[in-house]
MMTF fields as JSON, N, C-alpha, C and O atoms, coordinates in Angstrom:
{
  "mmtfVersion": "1.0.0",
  "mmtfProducer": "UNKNOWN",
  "numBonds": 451,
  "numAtoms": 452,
  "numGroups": 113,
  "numChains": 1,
  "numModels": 1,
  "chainsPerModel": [1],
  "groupsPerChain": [113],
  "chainIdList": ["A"],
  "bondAtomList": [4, 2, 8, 6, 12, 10, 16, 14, 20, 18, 24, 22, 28, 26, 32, 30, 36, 34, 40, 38, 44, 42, 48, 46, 52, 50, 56, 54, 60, 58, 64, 62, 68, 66, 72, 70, 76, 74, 80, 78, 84, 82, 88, 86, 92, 90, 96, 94, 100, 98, 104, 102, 108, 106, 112, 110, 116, 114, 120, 118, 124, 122, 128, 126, 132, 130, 136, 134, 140, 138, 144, 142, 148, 146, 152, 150, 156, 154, 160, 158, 164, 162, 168, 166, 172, 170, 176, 174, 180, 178, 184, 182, 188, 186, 192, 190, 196, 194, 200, 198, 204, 202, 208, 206, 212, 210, 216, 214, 220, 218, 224, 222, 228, 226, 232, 230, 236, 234, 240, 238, 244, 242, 248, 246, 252, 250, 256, 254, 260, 258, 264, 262, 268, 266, 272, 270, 276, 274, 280, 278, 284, 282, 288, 286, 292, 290, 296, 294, 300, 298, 304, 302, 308, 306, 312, 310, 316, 314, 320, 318, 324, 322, 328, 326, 332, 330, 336, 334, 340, 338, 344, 342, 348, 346, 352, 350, 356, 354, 360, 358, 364, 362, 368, 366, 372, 370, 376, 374, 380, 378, 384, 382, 388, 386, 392, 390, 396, 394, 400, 398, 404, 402, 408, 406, 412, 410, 416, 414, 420, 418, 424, 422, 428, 426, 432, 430, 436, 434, 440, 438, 444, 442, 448, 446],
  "bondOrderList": [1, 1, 1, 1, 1, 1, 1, 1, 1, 1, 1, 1, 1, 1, 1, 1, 1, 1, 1, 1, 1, 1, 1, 1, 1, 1, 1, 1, 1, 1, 1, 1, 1, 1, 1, 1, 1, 1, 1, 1, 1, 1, 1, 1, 1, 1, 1, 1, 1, 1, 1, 1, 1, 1, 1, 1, 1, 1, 1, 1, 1, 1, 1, 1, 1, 1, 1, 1, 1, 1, 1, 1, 1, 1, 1, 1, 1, 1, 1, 1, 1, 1, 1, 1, 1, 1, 1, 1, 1, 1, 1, 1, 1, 1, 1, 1, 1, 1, 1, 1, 1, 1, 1, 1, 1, 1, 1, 1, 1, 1, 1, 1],
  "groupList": [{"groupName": "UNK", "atomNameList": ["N", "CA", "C", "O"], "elementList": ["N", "C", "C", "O"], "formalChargeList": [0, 0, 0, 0], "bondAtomList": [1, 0, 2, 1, 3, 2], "bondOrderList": [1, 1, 2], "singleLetterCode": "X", "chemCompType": "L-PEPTIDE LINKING"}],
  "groupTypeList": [0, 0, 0, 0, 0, 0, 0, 0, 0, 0, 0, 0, 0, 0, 0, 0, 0, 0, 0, 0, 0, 0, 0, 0, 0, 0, 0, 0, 0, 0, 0, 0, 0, 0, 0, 0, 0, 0, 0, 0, 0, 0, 0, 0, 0, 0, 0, 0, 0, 0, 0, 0, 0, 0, 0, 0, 0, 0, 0, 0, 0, 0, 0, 0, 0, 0, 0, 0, 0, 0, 0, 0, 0, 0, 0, 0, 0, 0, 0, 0, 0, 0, 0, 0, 0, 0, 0, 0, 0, 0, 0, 0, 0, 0, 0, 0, 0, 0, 0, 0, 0, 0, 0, 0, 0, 0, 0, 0, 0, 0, 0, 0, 0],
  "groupIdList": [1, 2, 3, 4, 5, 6, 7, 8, 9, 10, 11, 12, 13, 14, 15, 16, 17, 18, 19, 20, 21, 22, 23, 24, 25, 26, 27, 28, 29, 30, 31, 32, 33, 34, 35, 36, 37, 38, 39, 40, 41, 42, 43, 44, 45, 46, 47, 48, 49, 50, 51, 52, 53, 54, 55, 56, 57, 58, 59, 60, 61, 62, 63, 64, 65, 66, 67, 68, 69, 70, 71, 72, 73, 74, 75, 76, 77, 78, 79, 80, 81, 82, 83, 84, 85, 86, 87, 88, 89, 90, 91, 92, 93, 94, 95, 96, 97, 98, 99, 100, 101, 102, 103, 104, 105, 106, 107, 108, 109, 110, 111, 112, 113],
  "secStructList": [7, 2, 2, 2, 2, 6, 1, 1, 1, 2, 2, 2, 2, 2, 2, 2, 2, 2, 6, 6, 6, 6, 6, 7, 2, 2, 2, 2, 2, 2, 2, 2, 2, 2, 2, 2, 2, 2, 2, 2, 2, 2, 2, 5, 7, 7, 7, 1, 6, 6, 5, 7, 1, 1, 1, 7, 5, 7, 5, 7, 2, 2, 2, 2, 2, 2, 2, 2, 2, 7, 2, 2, 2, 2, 2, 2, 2, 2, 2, 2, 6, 6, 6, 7, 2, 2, 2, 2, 2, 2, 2, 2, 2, 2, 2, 2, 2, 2, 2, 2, 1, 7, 7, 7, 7, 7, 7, 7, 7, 1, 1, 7, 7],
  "xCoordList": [8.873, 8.844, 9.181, 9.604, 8.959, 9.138, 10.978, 11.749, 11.12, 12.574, 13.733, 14.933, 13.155, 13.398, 13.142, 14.038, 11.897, 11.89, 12.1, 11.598, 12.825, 13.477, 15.13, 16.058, 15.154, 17.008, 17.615, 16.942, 18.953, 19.555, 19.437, 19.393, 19.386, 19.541, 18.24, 18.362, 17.08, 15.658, 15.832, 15.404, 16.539, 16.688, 17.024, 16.426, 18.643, 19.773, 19.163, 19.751, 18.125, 18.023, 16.675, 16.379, 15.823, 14.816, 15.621, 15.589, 16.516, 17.389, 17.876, 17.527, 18.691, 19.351, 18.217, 18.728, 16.795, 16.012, 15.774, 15.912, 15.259, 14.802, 16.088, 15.708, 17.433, 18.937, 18.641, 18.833, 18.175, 17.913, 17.312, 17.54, 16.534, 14.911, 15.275, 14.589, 16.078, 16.536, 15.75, 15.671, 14.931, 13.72, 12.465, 11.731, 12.4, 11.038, 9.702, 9.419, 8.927, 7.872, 7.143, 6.734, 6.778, 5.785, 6.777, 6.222, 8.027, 8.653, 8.689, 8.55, 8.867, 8.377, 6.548, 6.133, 5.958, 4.014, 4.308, 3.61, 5.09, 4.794, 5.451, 5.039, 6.611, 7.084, 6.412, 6.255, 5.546, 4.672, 3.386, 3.164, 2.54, 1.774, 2.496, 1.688, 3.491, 3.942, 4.219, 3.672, 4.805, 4.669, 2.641, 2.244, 1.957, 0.53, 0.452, 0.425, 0.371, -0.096, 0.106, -0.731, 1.855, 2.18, 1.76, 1.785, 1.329, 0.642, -0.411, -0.83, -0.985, -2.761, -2.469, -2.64, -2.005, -1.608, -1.464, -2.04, -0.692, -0.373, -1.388, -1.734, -2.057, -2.582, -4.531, -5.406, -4.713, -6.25, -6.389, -5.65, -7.369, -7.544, -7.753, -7.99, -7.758, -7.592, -8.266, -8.027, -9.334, -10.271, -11.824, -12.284, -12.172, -13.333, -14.285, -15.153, -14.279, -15.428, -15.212, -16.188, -14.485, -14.577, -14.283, -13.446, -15.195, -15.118, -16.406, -17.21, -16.221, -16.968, -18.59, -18.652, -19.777, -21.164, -20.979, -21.925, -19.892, -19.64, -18.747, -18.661, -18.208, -17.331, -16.176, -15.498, -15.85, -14.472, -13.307, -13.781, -12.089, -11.893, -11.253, -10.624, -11.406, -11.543, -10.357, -9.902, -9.5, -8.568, -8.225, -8.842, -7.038, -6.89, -5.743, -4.565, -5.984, -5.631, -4.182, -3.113, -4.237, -3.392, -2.324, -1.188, -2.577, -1.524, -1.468, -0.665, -1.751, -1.793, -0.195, 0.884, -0.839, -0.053, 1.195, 2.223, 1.361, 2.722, 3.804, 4.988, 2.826, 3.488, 4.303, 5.428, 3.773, 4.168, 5.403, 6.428, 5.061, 6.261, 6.971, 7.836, 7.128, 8.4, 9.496, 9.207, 10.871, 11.937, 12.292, 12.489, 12.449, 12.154, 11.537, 11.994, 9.972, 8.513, 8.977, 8.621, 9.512, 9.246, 10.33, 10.275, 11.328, 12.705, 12.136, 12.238, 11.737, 10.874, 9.818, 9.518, 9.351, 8.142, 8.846, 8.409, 9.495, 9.985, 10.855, 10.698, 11.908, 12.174, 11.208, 11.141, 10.237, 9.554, 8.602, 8.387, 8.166, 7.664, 8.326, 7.715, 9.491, 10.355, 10.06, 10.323, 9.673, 9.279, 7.63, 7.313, 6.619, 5.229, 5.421, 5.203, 5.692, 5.857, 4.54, 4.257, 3.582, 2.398, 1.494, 0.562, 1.756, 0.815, 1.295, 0.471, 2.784, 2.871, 2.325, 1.787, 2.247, 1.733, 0.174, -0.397, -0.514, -1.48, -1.693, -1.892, -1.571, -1.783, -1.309, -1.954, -0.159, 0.246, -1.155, -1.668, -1.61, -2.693, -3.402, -3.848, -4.284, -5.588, -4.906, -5.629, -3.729, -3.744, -3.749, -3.823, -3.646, -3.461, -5.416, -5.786, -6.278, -7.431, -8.043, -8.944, -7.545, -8.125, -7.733, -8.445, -6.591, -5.861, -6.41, -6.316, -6.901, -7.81, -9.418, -9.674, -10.312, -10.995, -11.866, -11.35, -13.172, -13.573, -14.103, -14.788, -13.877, -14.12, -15.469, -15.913, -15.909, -16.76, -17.581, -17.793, -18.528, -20.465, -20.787, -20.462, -21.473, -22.638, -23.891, -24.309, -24.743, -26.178, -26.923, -26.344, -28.142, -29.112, -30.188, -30.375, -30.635, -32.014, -33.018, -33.192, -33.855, -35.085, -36.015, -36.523, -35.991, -37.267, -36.811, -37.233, -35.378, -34.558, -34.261, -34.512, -33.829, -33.615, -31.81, -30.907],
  "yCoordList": [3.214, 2.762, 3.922, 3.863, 4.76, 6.36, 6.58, 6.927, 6.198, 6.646, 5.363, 5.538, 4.453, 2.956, 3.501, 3.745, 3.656, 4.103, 5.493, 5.831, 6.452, 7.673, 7.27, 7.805, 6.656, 5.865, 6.082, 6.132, 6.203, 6.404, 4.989, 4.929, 3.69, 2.666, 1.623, 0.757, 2.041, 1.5, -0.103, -0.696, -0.633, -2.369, -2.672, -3.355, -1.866, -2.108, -1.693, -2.156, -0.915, -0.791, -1.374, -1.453, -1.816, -3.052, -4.097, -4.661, -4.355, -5.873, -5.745, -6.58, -4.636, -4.288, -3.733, -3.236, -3.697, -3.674, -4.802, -5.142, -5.98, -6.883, -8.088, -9.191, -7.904, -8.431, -8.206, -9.155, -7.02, -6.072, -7.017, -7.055, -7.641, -8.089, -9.818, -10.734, -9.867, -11.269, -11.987, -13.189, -11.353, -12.004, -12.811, -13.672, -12.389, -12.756, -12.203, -11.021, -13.391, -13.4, -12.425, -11.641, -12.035, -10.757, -9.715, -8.95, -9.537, -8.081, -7.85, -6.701, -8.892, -9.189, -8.363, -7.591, -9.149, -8.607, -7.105, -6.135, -7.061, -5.162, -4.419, -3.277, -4.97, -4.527, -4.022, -2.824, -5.542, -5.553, -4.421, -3.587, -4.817, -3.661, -2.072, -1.176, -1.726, -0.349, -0.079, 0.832, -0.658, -0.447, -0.627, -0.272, -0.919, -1.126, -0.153, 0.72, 0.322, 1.901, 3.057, 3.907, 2.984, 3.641, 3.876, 4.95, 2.467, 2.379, 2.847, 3.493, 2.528, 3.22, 4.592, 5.136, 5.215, 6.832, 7.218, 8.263, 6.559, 7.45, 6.906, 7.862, 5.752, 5.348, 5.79, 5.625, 6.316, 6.774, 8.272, 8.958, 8.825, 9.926, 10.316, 9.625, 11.897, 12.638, 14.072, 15.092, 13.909, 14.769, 14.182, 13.07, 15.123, 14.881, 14.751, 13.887, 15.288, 15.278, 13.752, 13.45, 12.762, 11.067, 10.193, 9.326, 10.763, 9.557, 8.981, 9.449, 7.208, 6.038, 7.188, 8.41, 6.031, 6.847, 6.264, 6.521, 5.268, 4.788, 6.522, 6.96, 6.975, 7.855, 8.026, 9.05, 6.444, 6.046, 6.675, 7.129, 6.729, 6.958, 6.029, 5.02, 6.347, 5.815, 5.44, 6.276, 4.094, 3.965, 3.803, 3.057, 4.651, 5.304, 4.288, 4.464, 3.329, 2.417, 3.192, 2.739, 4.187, 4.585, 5.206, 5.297, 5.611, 5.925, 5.069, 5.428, 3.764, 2.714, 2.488, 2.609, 1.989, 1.13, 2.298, 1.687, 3.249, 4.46, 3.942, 3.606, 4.048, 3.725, 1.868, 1.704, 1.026, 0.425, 0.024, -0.564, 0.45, 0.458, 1.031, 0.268, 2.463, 3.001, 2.018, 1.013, 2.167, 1.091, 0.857, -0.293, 2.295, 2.041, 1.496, 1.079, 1.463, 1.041, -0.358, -1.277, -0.841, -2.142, -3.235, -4.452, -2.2, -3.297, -3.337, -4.473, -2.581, -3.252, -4.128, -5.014, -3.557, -4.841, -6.037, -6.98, -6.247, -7.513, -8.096, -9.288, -7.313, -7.7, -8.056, -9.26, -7.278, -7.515, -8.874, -9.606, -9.212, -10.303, -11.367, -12.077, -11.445, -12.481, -13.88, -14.962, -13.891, -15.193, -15.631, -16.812, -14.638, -14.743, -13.776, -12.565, -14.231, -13.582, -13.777, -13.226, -14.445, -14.706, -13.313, -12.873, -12.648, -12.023, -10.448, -9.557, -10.302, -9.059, -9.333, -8.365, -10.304, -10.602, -10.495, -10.319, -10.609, -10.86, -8.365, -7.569, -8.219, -6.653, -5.797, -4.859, -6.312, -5.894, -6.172, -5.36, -7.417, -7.28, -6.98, -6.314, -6.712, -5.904, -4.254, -3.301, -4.168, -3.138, -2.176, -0.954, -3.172, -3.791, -3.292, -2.42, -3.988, -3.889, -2.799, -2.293, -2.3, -1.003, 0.297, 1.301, 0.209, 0.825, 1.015, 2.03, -0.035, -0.518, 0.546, 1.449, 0.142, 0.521, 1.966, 3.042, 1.782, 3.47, 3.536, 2.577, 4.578, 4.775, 6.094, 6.559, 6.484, 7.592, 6.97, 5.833, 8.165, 7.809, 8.167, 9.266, 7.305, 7.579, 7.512, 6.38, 8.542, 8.779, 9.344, 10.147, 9.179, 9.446, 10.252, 9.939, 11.097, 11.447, 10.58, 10.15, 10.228, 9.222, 9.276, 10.234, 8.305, 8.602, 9.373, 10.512, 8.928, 9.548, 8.591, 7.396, 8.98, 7.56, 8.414, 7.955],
  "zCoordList": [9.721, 8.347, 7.41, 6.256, 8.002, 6.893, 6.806, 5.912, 8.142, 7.945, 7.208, 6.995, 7.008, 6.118, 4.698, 3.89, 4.495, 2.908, 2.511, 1.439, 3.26, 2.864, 2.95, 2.342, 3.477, 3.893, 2.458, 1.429, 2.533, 1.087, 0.256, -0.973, 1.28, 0.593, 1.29, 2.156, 0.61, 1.677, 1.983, 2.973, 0.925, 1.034, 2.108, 2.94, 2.191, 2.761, 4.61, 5.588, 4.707, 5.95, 6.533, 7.725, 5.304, 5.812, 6.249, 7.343, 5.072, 5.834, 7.463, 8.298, 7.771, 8.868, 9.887, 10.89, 9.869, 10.731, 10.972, 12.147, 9.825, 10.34, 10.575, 10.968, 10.364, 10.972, 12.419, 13.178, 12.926, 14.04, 15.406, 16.615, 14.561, 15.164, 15.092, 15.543, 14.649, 14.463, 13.798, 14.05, 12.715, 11.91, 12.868, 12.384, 14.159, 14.871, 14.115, 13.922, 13.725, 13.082, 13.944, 13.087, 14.927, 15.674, 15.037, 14.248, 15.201, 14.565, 12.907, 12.486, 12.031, 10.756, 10.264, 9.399, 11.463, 11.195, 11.823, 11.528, 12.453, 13.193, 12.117, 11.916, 11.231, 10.0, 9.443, 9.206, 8.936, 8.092, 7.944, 7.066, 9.37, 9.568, 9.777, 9.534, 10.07, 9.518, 7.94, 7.318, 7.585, 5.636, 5.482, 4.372, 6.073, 5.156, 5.545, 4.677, 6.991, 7.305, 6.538, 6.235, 6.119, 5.574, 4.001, 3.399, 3.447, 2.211, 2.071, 1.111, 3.124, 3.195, 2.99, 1.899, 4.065, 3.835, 2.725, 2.421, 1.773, 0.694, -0.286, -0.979, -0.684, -1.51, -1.241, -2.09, 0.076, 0.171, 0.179, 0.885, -0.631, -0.639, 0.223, 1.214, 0.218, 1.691, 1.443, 2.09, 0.161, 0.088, 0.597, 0.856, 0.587, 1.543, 0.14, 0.258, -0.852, -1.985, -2.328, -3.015, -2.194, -3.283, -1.426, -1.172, -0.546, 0.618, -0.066, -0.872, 0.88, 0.224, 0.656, 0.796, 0.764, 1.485, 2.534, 3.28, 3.248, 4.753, 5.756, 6.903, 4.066, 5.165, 4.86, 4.773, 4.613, 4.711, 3.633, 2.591, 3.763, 2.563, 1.443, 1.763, 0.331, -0.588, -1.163, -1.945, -0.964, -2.019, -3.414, -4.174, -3.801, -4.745, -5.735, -5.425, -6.802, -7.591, -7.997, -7.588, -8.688, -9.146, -8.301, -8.765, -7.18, -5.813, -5.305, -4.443, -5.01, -4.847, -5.161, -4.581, -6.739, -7.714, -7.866, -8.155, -7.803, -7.709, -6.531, -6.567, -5.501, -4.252, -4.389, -3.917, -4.865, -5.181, -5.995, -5.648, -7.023, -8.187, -7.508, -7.08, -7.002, -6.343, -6.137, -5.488, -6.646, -6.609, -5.3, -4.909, -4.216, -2.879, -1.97, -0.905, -2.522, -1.552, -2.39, -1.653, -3.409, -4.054, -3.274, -3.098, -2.902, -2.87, -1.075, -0.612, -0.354, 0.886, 1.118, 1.917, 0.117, 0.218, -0.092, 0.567, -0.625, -1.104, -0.109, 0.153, 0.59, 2.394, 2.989, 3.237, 3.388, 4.242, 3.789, 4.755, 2.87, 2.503, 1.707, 0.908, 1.933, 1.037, 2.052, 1.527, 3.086, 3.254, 2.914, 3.064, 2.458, 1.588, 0.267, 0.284, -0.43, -1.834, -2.224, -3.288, -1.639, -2.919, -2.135, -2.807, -0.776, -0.144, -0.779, -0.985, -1.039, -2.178, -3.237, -3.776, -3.769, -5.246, -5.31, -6.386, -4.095, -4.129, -4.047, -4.965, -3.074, -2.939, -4.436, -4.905, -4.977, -6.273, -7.154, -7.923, -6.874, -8.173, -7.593, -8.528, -6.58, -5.988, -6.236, -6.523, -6.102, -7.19, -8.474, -8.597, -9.319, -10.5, -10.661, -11.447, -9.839, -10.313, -9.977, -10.646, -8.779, -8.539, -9.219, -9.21, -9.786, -10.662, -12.238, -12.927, -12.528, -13.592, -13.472, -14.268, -12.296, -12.129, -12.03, -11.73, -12.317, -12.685, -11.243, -10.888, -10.312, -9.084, -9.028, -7.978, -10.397, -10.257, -10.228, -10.648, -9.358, -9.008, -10.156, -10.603, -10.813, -11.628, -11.271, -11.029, -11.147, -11.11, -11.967, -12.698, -12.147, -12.938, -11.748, -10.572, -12.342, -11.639, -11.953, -13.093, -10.779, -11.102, -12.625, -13.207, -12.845, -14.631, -14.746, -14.547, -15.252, -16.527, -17.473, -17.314, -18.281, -19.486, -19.477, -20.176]
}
């Protein structure tokens, strides 16, 4: 997937992967799941000070939503899901909200006002 969305023309070689694959719905979802991987990567932090208290790390709205917009990461996603447009639409606005969202801990010390 990295070498798809570094390609000079990322559309042009999602199409010709999945031309490739003859649009088989299992090679479509293995698509699919390589672009999320690749989304996760760039959109979760990778400092250790803002992991969840599971551990995990924490995705990041605004690298998220970057990675997204990218005209590259955009014109694939839109290959890769042009037969579910509502399931990009749907990750676009869960990014949209996380993007929105205040991700800092707020604490108080006990009997504090």
């Amino acid at each position: 997937m990295s070498e798809v969305l570094s390609a000079k023309d990322p559309a042009k070689a999602a199409d010709e992967l999945l031309t490739f694959v003859n649009d088989a719905p299992a090679a479509v979802e293995g698509a699919r799941a390589a672009f999320w991987k690749k989304m996760k990567s760039q959109a979760q932090s990778t400092d250790n000070t803002t992991r969840a208290m599971s551990g995990e790390r924490q995705w990041r709205g605004d690298w998220l939503k970057s990675f997204l917009d990218n005209p590259a990461t955009s014109a694939v996603a839109e290959r890769l899901y042009r037969d579910k447009p509502e399931d990009l639409q749907a990750i676009r606005a869960f990014a949209d909200v996380l993007d929105n969202a205040d991700m800092r801990v707020r604490g108080k010390a006990s009997a504090s006002q």
